[in-house]
C-alpha positions as CSV (number, residue, x, y, z in Angstrom):
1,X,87.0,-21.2,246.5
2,X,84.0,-23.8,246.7
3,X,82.3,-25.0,243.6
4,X,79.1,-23.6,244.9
5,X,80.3,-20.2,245.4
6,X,81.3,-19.7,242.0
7,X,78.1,-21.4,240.9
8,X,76.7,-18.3,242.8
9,X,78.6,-15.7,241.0
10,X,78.6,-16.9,238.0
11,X,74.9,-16.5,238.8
12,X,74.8,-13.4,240.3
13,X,77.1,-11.8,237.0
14,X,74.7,-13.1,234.7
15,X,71.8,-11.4,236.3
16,X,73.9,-8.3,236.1
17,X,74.7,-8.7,232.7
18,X,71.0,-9.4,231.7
19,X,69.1,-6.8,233.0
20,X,72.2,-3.8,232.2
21,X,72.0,-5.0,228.1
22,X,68.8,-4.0,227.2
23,X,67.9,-6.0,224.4
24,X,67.1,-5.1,220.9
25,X,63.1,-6.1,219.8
26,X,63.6,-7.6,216.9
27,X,60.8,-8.2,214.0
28,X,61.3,-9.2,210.4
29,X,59.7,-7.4,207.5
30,X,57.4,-10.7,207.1
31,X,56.6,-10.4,210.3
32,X,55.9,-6.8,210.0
33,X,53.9,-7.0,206.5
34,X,51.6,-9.9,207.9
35,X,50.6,-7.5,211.1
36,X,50.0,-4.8,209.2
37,X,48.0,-6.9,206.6
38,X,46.0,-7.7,209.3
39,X,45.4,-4.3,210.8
40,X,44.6,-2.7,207.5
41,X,42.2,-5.9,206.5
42,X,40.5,-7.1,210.1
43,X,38.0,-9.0,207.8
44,X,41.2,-11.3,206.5
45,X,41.7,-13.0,210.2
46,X,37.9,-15.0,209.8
47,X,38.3,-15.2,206.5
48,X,41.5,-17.5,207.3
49,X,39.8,-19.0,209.6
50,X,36.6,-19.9,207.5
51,X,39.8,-21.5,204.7
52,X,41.8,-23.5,207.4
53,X,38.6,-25.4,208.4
54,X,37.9,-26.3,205.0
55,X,41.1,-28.3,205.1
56,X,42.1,-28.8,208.7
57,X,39.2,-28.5,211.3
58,X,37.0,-31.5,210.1
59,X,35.6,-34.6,211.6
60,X,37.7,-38.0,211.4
61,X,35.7,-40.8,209.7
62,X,37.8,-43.9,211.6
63,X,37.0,-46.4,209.3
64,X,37.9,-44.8,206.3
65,X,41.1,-44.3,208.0
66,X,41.9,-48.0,208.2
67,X,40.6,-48.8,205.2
68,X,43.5,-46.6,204.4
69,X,45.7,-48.1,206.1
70,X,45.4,-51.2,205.3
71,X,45.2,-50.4,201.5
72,X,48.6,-49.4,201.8
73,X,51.5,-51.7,200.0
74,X,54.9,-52.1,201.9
75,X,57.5,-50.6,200.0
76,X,61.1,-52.7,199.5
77,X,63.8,-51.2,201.4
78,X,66.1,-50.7,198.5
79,X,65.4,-49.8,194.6
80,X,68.0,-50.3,192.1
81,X,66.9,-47.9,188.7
């Protein structure tokens, strides 16, 4: 028997195998609690979106970010305490 034709079984069980295993929908109770947080409190979605821009979705001030890094002091590879 060729290489290819049992390439093409080996194929052909694994389809067979796939769609005769149904599987299983699996969810976590985190995963279960945060969606039904969500659909008892639909005000809580903008409301996480109104925190993460506080701290994520801002402008970048480009100099300030050099400034940074160039203020920054190269650390030794090795410290003895």
């Amino acid at each position: 028997m060729s290489y290819n034709k049992v390439l093409i079984i080996i194929k052909n069980l694994r389809s067979k195998i796939s769609t005769t295993m149904p599987k299983k929908p699996y969810e976590s109770d985190t995963t279960t609690f945060i969606k039904s947080l969500f659909k008892k409190n639909p005000e809580l979605r903008e409301k996480q979106l109104k925190a993460r821009s506080i701290w994520w979705d801002r402008e970048q001030d480009l100099t300030e970010r050099s400034d940074l890094e160039k203020s920054n002091v190269t650390k030794k590879p090795y410290e003895y305490y």
